[in-house]
TIDRENMI-297712 format. One record per residue (C-alpha): residue number from 1; x, y, z. Coordinates in nm, 4 decimals, always signed. Layout:
BEGIN
NUM,X,Y,Z
...
***
This chain:
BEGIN
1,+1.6781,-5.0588,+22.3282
2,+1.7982,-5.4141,+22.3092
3,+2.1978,-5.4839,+22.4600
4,+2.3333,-5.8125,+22.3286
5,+2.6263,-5.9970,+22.5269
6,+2.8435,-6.1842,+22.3176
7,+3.0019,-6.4812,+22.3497
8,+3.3677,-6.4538,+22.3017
9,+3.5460,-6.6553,+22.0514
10,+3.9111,-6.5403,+22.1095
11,+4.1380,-6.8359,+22.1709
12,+4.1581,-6.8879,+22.5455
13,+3.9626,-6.6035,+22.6291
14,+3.6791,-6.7154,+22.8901
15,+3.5454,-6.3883,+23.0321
16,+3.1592,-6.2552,+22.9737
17,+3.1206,-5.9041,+22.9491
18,+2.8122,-5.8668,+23.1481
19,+2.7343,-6.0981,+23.4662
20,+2.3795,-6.1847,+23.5918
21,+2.4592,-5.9755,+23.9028
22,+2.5053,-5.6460,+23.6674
23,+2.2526,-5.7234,+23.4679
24,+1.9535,-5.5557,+23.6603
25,+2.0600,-5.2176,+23.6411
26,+2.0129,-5.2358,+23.2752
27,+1.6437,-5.3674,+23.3062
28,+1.5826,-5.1310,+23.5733
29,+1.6704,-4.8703,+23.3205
30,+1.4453,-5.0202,+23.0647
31,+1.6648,-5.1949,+22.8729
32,+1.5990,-5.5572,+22.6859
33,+1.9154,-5.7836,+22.7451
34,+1.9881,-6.0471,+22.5193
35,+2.2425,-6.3311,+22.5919
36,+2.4090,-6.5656,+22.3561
37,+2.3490,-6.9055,+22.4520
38,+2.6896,-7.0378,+22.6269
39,+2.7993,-6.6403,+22.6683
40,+2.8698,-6.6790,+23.0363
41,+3.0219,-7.0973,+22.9915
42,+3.3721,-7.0381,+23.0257
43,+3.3112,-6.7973,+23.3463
44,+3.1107,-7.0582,+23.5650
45,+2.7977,-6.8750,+23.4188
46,+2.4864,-7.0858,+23.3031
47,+2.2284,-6.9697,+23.0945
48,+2.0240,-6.9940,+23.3402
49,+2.1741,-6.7565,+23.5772
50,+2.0891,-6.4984,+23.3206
51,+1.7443,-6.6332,+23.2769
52,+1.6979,-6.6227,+23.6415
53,+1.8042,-6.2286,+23.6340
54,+1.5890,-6.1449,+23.3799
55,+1.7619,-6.1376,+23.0188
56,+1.6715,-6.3311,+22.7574
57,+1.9004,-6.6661,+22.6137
58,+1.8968,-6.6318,+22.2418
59,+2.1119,-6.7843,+21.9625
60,+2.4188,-6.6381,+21.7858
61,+2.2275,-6.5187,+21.4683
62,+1.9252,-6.3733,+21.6852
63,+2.1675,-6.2259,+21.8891
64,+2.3498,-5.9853,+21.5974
65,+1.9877,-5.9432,+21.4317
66,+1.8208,-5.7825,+21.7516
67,+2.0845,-5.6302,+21.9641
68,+2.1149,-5.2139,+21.9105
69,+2.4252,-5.2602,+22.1388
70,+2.6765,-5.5427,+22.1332
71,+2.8594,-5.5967,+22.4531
72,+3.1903,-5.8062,+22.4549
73,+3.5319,-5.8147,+22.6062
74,+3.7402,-5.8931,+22.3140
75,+3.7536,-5.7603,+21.9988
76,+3.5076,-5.9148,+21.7177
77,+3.6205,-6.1833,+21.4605
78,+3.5814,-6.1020,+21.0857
79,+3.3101,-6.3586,+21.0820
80,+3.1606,-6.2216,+21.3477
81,+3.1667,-5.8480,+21.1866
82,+2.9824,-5.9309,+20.8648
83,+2.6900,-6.0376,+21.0271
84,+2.6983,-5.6919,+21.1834
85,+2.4464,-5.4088,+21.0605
86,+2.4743,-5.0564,+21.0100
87,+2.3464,-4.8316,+21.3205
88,+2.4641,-5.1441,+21.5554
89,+2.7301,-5.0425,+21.8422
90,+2.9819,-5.2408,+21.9926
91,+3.1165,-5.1907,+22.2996
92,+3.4510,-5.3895,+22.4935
93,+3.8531,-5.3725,+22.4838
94,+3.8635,-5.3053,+22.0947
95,+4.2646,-5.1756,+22.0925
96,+4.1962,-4.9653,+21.7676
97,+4.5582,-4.8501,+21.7528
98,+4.6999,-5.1683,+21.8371
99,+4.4717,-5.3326,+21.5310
100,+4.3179,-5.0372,+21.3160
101,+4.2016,-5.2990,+21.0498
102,+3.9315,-5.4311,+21.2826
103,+3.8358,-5.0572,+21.3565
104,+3.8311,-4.9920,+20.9400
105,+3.6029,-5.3219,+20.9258
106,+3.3709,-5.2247,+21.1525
107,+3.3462,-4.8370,+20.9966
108,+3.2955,-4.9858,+20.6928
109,+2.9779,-5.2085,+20.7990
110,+2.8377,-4.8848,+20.9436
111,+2.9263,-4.9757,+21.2632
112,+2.9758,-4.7624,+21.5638
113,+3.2507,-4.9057,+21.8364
114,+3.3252,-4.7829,+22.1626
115,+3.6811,-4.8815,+22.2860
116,+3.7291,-4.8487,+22.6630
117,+4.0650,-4.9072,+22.7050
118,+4.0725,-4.5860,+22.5020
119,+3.8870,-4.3550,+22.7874
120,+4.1577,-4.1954,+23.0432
121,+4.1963,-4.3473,+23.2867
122,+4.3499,-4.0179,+23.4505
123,+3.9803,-3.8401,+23.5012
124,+3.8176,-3.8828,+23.8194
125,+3.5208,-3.9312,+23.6146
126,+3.6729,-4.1975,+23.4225
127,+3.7664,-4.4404,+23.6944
128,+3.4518,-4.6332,+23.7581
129,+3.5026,-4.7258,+23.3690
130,+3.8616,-4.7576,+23.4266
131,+3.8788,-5.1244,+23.2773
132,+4.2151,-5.1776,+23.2327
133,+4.3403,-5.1077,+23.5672
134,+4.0855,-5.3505,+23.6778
135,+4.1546,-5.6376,+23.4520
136,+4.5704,-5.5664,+23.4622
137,+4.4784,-5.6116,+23.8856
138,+4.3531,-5.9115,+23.8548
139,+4.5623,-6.0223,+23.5573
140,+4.9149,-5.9693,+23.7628
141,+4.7898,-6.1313,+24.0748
142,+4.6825,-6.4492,+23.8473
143,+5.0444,-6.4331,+23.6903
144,+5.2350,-6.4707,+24.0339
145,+5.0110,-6.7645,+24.1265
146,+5.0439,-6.9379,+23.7558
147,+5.4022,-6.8695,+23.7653
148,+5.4424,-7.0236,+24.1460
149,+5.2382,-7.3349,+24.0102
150,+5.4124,-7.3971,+23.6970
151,+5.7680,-7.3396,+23.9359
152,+5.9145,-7.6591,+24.0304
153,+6.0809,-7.5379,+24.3338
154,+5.9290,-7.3183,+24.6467
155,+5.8365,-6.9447,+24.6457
156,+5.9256,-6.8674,+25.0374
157,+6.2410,-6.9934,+25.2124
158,+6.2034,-7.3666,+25.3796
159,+6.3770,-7.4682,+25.6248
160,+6.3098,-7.8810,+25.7017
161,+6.5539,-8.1454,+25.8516
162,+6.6637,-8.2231,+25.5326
163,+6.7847,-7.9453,+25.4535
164,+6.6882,-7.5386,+25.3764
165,+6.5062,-7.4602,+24.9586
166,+6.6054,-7.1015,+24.9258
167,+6.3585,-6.8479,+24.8155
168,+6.2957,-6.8244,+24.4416
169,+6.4248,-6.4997,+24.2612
170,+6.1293,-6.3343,+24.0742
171,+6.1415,-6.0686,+23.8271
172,+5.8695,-5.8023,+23.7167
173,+5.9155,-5.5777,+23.4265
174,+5.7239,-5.3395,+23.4404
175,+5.5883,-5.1318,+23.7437
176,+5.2205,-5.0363,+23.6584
177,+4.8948,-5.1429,+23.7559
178,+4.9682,-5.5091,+23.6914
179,+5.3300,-5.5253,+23.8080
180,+5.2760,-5.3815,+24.1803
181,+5.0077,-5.6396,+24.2157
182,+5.2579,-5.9297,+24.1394
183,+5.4798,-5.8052,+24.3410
184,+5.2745,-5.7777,+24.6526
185,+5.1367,-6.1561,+24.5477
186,+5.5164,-6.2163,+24.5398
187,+5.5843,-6.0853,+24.8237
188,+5.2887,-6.2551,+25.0657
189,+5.4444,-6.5850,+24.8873
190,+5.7944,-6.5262,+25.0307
191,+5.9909,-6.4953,+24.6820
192,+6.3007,-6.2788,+24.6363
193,+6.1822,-5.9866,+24.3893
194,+6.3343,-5.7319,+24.1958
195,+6.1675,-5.5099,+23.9659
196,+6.2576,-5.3021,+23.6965
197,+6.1183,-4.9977,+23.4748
198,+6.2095,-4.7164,+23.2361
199,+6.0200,-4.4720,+23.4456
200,+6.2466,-4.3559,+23.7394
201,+5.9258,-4.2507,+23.9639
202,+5.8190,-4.5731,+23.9624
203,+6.1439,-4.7065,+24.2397
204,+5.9676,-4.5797,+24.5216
205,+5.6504,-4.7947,+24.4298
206,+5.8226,-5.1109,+24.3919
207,+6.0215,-5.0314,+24.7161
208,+5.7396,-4.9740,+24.9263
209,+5.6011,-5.3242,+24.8311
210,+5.9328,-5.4434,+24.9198
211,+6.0708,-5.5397,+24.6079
212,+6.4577,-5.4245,+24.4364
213,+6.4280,-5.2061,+24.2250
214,+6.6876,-5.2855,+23.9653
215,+6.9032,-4.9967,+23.8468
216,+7.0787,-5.0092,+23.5063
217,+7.3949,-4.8317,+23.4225
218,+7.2604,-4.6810,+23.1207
219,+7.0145,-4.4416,+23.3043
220,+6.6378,-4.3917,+23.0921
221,+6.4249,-4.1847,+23.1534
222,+6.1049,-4.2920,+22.9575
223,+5.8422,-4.1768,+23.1047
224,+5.5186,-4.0597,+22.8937
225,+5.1641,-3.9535,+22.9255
226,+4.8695,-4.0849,+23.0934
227,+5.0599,-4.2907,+23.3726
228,+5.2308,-4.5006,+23.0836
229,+5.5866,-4.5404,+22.9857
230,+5.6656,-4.3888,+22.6149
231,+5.8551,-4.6162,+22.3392
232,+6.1999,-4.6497,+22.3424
233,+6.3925,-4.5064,+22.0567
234,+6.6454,-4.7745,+21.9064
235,+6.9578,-4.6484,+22.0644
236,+6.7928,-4.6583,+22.4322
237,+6.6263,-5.0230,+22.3475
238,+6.9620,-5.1388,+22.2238
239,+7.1256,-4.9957,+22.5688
240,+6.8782,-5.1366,+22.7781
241,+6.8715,-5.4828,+22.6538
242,+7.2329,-5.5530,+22.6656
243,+7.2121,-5.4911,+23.0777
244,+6.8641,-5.6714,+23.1071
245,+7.0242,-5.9866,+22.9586
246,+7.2206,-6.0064,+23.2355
247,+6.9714,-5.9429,+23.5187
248,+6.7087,-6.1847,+23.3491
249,+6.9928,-6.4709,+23.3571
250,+7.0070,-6.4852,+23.7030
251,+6.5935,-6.5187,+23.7614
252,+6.4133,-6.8175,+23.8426
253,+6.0445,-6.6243,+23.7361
254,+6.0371,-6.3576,+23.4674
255,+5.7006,-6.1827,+23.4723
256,+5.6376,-5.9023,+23.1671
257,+5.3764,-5.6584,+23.2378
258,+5.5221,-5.3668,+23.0339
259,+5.3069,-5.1748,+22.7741
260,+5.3219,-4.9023,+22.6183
261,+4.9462,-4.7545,+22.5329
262,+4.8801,-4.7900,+22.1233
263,+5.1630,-4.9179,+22.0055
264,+5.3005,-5.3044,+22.0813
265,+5.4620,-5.4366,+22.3776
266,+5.8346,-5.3919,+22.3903
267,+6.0259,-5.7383,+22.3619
268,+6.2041,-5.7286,+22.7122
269,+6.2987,-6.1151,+22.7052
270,+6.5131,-6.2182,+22.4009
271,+6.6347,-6.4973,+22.3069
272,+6.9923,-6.4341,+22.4465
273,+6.8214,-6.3846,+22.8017
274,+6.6834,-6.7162,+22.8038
275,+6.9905,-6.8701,+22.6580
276,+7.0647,-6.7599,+23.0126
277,+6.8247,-6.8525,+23.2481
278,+6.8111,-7.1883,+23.4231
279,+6.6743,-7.5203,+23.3265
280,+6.3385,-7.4915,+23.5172
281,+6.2791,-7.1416,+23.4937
282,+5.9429,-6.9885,+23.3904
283,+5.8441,-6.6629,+23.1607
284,+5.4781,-6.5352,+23.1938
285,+5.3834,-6.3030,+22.9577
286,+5.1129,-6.0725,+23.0034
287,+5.1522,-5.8051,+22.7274
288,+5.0940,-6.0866,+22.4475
289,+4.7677,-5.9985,+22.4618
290,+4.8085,-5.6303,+22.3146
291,+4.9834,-5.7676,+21.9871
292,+4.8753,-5.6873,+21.6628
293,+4.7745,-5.9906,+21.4377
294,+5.1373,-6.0510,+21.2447
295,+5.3254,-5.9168,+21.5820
296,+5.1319,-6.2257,+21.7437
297,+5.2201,-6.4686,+21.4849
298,+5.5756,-6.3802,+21.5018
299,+5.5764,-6.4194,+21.8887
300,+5.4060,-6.7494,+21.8598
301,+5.6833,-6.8210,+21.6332
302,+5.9977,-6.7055,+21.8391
303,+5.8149,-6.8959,+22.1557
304,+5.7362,-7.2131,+21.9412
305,+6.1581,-7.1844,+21.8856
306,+6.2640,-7.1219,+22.2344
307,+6.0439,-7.4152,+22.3150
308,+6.1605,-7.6530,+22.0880
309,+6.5522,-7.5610,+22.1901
310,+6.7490,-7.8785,+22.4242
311,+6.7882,-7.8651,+22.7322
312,+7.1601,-7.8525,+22.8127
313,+7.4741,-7.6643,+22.9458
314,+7.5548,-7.4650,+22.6545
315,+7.2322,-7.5169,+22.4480
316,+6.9469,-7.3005,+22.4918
317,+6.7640,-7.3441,+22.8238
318,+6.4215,-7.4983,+22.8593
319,+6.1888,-7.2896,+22.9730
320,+5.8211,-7.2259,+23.0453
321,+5.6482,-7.0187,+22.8133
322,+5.3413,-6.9037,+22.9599
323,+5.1014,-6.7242,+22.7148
324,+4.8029,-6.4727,+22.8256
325,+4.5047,-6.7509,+22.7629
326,+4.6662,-6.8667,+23.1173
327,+4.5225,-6.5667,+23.2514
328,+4.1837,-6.6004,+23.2855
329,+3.9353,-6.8241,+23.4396
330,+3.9593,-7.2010,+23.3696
331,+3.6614,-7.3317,+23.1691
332,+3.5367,-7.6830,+23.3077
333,+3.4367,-7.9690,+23.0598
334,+3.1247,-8.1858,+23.1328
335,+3.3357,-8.4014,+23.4770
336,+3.4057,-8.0434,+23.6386
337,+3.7837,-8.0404,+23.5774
338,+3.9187,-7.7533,+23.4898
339,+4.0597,-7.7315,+23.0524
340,+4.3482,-7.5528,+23.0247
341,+4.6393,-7.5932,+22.7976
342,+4.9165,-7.7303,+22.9451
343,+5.2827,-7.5299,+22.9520
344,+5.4194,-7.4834,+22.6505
345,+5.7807,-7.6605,+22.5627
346,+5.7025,-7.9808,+22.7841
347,+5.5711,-8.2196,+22.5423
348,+5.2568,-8.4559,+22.5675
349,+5.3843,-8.6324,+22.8897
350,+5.4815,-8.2977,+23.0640
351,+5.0843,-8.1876,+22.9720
352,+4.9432,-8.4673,+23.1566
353,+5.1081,-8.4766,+23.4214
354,+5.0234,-8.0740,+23.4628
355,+4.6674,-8.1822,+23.4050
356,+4.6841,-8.4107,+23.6987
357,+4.8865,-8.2062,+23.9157
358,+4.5793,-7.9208,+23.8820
359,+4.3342,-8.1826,+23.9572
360,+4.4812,-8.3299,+24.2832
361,+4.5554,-7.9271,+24.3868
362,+4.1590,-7.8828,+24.2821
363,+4.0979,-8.1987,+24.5373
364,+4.3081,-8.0304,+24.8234
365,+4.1639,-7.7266,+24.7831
366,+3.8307,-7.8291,+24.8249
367,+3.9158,-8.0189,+25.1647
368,+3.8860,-7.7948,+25.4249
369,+4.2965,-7.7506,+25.5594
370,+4.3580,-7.8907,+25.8936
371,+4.5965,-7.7794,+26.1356
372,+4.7278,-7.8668,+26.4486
373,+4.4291,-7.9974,+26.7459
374,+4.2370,-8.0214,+26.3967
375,+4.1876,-7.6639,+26.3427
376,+4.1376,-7.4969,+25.9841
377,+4.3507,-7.2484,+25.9283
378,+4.2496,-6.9286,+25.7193
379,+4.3051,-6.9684,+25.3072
380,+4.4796,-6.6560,+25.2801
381,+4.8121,-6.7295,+25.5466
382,+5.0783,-6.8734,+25.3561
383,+5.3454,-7.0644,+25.5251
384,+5.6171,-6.7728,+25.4944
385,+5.3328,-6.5507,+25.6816
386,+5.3189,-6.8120,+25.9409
387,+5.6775,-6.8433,+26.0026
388,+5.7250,-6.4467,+26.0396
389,+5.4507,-6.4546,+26.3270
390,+5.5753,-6.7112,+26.5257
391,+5.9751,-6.5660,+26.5031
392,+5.8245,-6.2597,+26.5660
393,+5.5803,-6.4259,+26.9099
394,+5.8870,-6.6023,+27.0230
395,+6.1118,-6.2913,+27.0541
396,+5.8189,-6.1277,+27.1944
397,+5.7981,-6.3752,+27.4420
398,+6.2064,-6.4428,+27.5044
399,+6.1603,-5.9844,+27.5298
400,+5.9061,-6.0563,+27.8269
401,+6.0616,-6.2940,+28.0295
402,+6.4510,-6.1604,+27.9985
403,+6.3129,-5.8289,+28.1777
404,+6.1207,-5.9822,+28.4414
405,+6.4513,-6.1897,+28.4965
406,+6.6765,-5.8579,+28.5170
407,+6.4312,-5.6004,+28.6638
408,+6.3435,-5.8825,+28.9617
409,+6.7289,-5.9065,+29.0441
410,+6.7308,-5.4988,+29.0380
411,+6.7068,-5.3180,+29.4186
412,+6.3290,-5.1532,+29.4890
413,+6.5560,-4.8237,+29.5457
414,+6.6894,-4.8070,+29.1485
415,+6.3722,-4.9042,+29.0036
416,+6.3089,-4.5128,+28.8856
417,+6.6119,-4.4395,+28.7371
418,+6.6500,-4.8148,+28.6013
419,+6.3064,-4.7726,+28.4125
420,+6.3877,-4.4070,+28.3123
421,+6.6989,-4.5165,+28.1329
422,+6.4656,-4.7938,+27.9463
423,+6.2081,-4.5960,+27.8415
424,+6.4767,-4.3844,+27.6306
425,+6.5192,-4.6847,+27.4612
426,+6.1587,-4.6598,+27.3380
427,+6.3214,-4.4673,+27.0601
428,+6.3932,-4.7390,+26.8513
429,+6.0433,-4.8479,+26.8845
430,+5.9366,-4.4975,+26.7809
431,+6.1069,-4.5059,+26.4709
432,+6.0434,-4.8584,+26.3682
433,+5.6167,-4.7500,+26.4428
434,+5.6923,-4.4590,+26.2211
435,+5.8376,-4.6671,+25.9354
436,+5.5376,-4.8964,+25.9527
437,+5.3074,-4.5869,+25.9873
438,+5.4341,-4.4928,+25.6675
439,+5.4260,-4.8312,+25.4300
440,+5.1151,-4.9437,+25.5850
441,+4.7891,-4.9515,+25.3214
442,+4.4938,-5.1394,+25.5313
443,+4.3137,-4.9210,+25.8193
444,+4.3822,-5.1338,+26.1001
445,+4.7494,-5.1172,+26.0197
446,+4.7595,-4.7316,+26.0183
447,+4.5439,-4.7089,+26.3152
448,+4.7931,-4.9853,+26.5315
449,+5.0942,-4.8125,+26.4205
450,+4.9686,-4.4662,+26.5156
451,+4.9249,-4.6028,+26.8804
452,+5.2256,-4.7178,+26.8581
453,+5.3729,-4.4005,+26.7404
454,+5.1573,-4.2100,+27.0364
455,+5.2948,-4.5020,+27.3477
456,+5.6002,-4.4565,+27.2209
457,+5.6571,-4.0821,+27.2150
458,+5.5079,-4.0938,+27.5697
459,+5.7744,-4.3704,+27.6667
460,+6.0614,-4.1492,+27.4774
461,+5.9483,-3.8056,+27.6158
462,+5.8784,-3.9637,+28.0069
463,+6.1888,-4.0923,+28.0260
464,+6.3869,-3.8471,+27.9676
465,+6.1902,-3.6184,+28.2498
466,+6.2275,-3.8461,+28.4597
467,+6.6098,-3.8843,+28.4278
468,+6.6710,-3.5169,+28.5111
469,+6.4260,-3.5306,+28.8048
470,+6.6709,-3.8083,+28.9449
471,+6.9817,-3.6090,+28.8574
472,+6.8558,-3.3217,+28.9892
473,+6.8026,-3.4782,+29.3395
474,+7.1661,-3.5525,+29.3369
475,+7.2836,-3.2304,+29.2542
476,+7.4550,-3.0037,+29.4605
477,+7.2730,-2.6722,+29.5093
478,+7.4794,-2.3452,+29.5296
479,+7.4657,-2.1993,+29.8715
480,+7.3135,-1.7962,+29.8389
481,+7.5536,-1.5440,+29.9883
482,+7.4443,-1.3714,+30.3100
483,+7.3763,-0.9746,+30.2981
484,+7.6769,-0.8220,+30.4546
485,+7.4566,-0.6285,+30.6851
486,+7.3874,-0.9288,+30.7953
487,+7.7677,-1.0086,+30.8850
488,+7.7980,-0.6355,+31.1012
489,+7.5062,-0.6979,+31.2879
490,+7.6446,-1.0715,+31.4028
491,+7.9587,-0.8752,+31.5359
492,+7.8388,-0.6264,+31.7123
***
C-alpha cells in the first residue's frame, strides 16, 4: 500500500500531516510513503528530511495517481478532489457536518474519507488519535502569545521609576481544551483573566488556573455531549449577549475558543462589543477555522467592516482582528524571515512596521539573554515569575532574621513554652501546603507540598503537646485524703 502526504493549499494553513520523525513506523509496517514535493515547506520541513527517512518526493499529479491513502490536515480543494479516483482514501480534519458538500464531493468520486475530528474523543481508546485536543493545545497557547505580541501595552504588572503599566485584562470564551491552555499562558505572563462559559462545571477549571470566572445574571446551563457545550436556542443567545457586551467592553484581549461540535461557532463578539472596547485592544479568533464556506465569507465580511471603522470616542473602536492563519507555524521565504500577514485593520504602514517588529524579536531571540554577572537566564521565566520569587526570597529572608532578633532577646528558661506557642502557628502553614497540595499539576510540586503538609502537621500537633506538658508542671495537684484509720492510730 502506497500513503501519500499532501501538501496543503488552505490559505494560511502551514502544517504537514506526517513528519519525517513519524514516518518510519509506516515503512516498518511495509508501507510505501509518498511526499508531495514542498509538503513539509511551510513547517521547517525539506524534502529532504523525508528523503533522508525513507519516503519518496514525488510531484502533485504522481502523488493523487499512486497514493491508496491520502494523508492531509485540511480538508481537500475542489481542484484537488477531481483528480481523485475511486477506491482512494483520505484521511485529516475533514469537518463533514460543518461542510457536507465536500463530504458529497468526495462520495461522489468514489472516494472513501476518514474524518478524525469525528472519532470520540471520550474513549480511552480514542485518545492517542484524539487530534483535536492536541491541535486546540497548541492552538490556545499560540493565541495568548499572538495576542501579547500584537498588544501594545504589557501583559504582567511593571513597576519602573517612571511610573507602574498595570496588568492587561484578558478574556477567554470558552473553557475547553484550548481555553484552559490560554489561560495558564495568561497566567505565567502576569495578565488579569477572566473567563467565561455556558457550561457551569467548567468554573472550577478556570478557577484552579487562577482565572475569574465570569458569572452572568441570566444563568445557562448549556452543557451537551461529548465534553462540548450544546447550541444556544435564540432566547438564551439573545440573553447572553446583551450581558457579554458589557464584560467584553471592559477587556484589553478577547480570545474566542468556543465551539460547538458540527454545527458553527457561536458569534460571541458583535459588533456592539467592540463598539466598546478600547482603541488598542485585540480579538483573536480561534473558532474561524470551523466555519462553513458562506459562514466564512460573511465573517470576513463583518471583520473587513469592523476594520475599516475610525478610530474615535464615539465611533467604532479600532481593533485587532486576528484570524486563525495566525495560528500556525510561520513559513520563511528564501532570507529566513518569517511571512506572515500582518494584523488586520492597520493599513500598509501598520504591516511593516509589524514585519519589522517580528524580525528584530527573531534577532533577540536568537541571542542568547544575558543577565546580571553575564548569566543566561532560562527561556521559560518571564519577568512576572521573576518578580514573585524574589518578593517571595525577601520575606523569606526578612521571616529569618526577625526571629533570630526576638528569640535571641528571649530568656534560655522560656525557650519551651516560647517555641511551643510558635509551632501552633504552623497552622497557617498547614493550610496554605494543603491549598497548594491541591492546585498543584507537576510531580515535584505535589511531592514539596506533601512535605510540607507532613512538617507541618508535626509542627501543629508538637506544639500543642508540648504546651500542656508546660501547663501541667504548673498545676496544682490535689492533695489525696488520708485513711481515717490512719488519723486514730496518730492519737492514740
Amino acid at each position: 500500500m502506497k500513503v501519500g502526504v499532501a501538501k496543503e493549499t488552505a490559505p494560511g494553513e502551514r502544517r504537514v500531516a506526517l513528519v519525517p520523525e513519524s514516518l518510519g513506523r509506516l515503512t516498518a509496517a511495509g508501507l510505501e510513503v509518498l511526499v508531495e514535493t514542498g509538503a513539509g515547506a511551510g513547517a521547517s520541513l525539506p524534502d529532504q528530511a523525508y528523503v533522508d527517512a525513507g519516503a519518496k518526493v514525488v510531484s502533485t499529479r504522481e502523488l493523487y495517481d499512486q497514493s491508496d491513502v491520502i494523508l492531509r490536515i485540511q480538508k481537500p480543494g475542489e481542484s484537488e478532489i477531481r483528480v481523485m479516483r475511486t477506491g482512494q482514501a483520505v484521511l485529516g480534519l475533514l469537518q463533514p457536518l460543518i461542510d457536507p458538500q465536500t463530504s458529497a464531493a468526495l462520495a461522489k468520486h468514489g472516494v472513501t474519507a476518514i474524518s478524525l475530528d469525528a472519532i470520540p474523543r471520550t474513549l480511552s481508546r480514542a485518545q492517542s488519535m484524539d487530534a483535536l485536543s492536541s491541535q486546540a493545545n497548541v492552538g490556545g497557547y499560540k493565541a495568548v502569545l499572538i495576542a501579547a505580541n500584537e498588544y501594545g501595552r504589557y501583559f504582567p504588572l511593571l513597576t519602573t521609576a517612571a511610573g507602574t503599566a498595570k496588568p492587561a485584562n484578558v478574556l477567554i470564551l470558552g473553557i475547553g481544551v484550548a481555553g484552559l491552555q490560554a489561560i495558564g499562558t495568561a497566567r505565567r505572563l502576569g495578565a488579569v483573566v477572566k473567563a467565561y462559559d455556558v457550561r457551569p462545571e467548567t468554573r472550577e477549571q478556570a478557577e484552579s488556573l487562577g482565572a475569574q470566572f465570569v458569572k452572568l445574571k441570566t444563568t445557562i446551563d448549556a452543557t451537551g455531549t461529548g465534553g462540548y457545550a450544546r447550541e444556544l436556542t435564540p432566547e438564551e443567545r439573545a440573553a447572553q449577549q446583551a450581558e457579554l457586551n458589557d464584560v467584553i467592553g471592559g477587556m484589553d484581549i478577547v480570545i474566542t475558543t468556543a465551539q460547538v461540535p458540527g454545527r458553527k461557532p457561536p458569534v460571541l463578539v458583535t459588533a456592539d462589543a467592540v463598539g466598546k472596547m478600547k482603541p488598542g485592544s485585540v480579538i483573536v479568533d480561534m473558532a474561524g477555522s470551523a466555519l462553513g464556506r458562506r459562514d466564512r465569507r460573511d465573517r470576513q465580511r463583518r471583520d473587513d467592516h469592523l476594520a475599516r471603522q475610525p478610530a474615535g470616542d464615539d465611533a467604532g473602536r479600532r481593533v485587532g482582528l486576528l484570524r486563525p492563519e495566525h495560528l500556525v507555524a510561520p513559513a520563511r521565504d528564501g532570507q529566513g524571515r518569517p511571512a506572515e500577514p500582518g494584523l488586520r485593520g492597520r493599513g500598509d504602514e501598520g504591516n511593516r512596521d509589524h514585519e519589522g517588529r517580528r524580525g528584530d524579536r527573531r534577532a533577540c531571540q536568537e541571542a542568547p539573554r544575558a543577565g546580571p554577572g553575564g548569566r543566561h537566564w532560562r527561556p521559560g521565566v518571564t519577568a512576572a515569575e521573576l518578580n514573585r520569587l524574589l518578593q517571595a526570597l525577601t520575606v523569606f529572608t526578612l521571616a529569618i532574621l526577625v526571629g533570630i532578633a526576638v528569640i535571641s532577646k528571649v530568656p534560655a528558661t522560656l525557650h519551651t513554652p516560647l517555641m511551643s506557642g510558635a509551632n501552633s502557628i504552623h497552622g497557617i502553614v498547614l493550610v496554605g501546603a494543603m491549598l497548594i497540595a491541591a492546585e498543584a499539576t507537576e510531580p515535584i510540586s505535589q511531592f514539596l507540598s506533601l512535605v510540607a503538609v507532613a512538617f507541618a502537621t508535626m509542627n501543629v500537633v508538637g506544639g500543642y503537646v508540648v504546651t500542656d506538658r508546660m501547663l501541667q508542671m504548673f498545676r496544682k495537684k490535689p492533695v489525696a485524703a488520708k485513711p481515717a484509720s490512719d488519723d486514730a492510730e496518730a492519737g492514740s
